[in-house]
C-alpha positions as CSV (number, residue, x, y, z in Angstrom):
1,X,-10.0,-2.1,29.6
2,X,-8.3,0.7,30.9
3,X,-10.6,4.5,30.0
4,X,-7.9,5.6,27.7
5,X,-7.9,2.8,26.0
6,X,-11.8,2.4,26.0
7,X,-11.9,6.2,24.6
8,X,-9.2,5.8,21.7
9,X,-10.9,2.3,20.2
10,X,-14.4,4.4,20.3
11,X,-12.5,7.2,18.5
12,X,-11.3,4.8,15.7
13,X,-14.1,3.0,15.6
14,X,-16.3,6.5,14.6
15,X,-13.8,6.8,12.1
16,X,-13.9,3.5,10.2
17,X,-17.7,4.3,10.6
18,X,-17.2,7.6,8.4
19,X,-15.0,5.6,6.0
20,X,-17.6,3.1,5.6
21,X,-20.4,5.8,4.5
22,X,-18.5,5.6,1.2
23,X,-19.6,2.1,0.9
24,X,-23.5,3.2,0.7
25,X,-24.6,2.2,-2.7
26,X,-21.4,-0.1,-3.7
27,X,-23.5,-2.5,-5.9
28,X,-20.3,-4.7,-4.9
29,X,-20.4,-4.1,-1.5
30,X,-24.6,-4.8,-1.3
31,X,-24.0,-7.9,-3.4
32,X,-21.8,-9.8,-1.0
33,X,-23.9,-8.7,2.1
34,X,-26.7,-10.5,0.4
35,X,-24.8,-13.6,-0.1
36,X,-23.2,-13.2,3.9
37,X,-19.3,-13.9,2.3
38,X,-17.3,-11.6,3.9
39,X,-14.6,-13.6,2.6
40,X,-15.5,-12.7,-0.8
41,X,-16.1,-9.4,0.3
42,X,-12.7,-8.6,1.4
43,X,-11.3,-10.7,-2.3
44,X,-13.7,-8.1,-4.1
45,X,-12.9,-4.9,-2.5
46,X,-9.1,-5.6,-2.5
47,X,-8.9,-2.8,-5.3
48,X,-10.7,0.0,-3.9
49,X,-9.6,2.6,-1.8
50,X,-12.1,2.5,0.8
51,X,-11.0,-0.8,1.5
52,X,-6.9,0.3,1.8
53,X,-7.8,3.2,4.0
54,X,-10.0,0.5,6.0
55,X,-6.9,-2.1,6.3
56,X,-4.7,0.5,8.3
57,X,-7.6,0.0,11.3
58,X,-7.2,-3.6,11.9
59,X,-3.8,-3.0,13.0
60,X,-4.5,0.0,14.9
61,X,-7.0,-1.5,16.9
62,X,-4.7,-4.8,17.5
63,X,-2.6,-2.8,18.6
64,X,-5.0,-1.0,21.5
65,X,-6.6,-4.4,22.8
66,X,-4.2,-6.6,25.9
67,X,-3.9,-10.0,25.9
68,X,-6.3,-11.3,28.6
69,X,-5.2,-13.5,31.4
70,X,-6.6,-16.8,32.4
71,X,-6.3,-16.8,36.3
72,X,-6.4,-20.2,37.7
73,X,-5.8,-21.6,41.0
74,X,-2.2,-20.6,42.1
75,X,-0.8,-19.6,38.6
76,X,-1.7,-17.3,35.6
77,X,-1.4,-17.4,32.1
78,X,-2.5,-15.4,29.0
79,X,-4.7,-16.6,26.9
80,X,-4.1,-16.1,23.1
C-alpha cells in the first residue's frame, strides 16, 4: 500500500472512530453487541443517523484499497 494511500485510510478511519463515539450508550447498539449479530445490527440502526453518516465510509474506503495480484509462475492475475 502505497504512503498516501496508507495515510488517507488512517485519516478516515479516525473519523468513523469520532462518528462512532455517538454510539456510546445506544441501548440498541449494546444490545446487538451482546448477541454478536452484526447483521441485525446493521437492520436496527438503518434509521439513525449515525448509521447514514457511517454508510458514506464503506465506499470511501473501497474506493482507497487495489485489487491485489496473485503472481504465479510466468503469469499474473488479480485476485478478487
Amino acid at each position: 500500500m502505497k504512503a498516501e494511500i496508507r495515510k488517507e485510510r488512517l485519516r478516515l478511519l479516525s473519523e468513523i472512530d469520532t462518528i462512532e463515539k455517538a454510539c456510546e450508550g445506544c441501548p440498541t447498539r449494546a444490545h446487538f453487541n451482546n448477541l454478536k449479530d452484526a447483521t441485525g445490527l446493521i437492520q436496527a440502526c438503518r434509521e439513525c443517523p449515525v448509521f447514514a453518516d457511517l454508510s458514506q465510509y464503506g465506499e470511501r474506503l473501497l474506493k482507497l484499497s487495489e485489487p491485489r495480484k496473485k503472481i504465479s509462475i510466468g503469469t499474473e492475475e488479480s485476485i478478487d
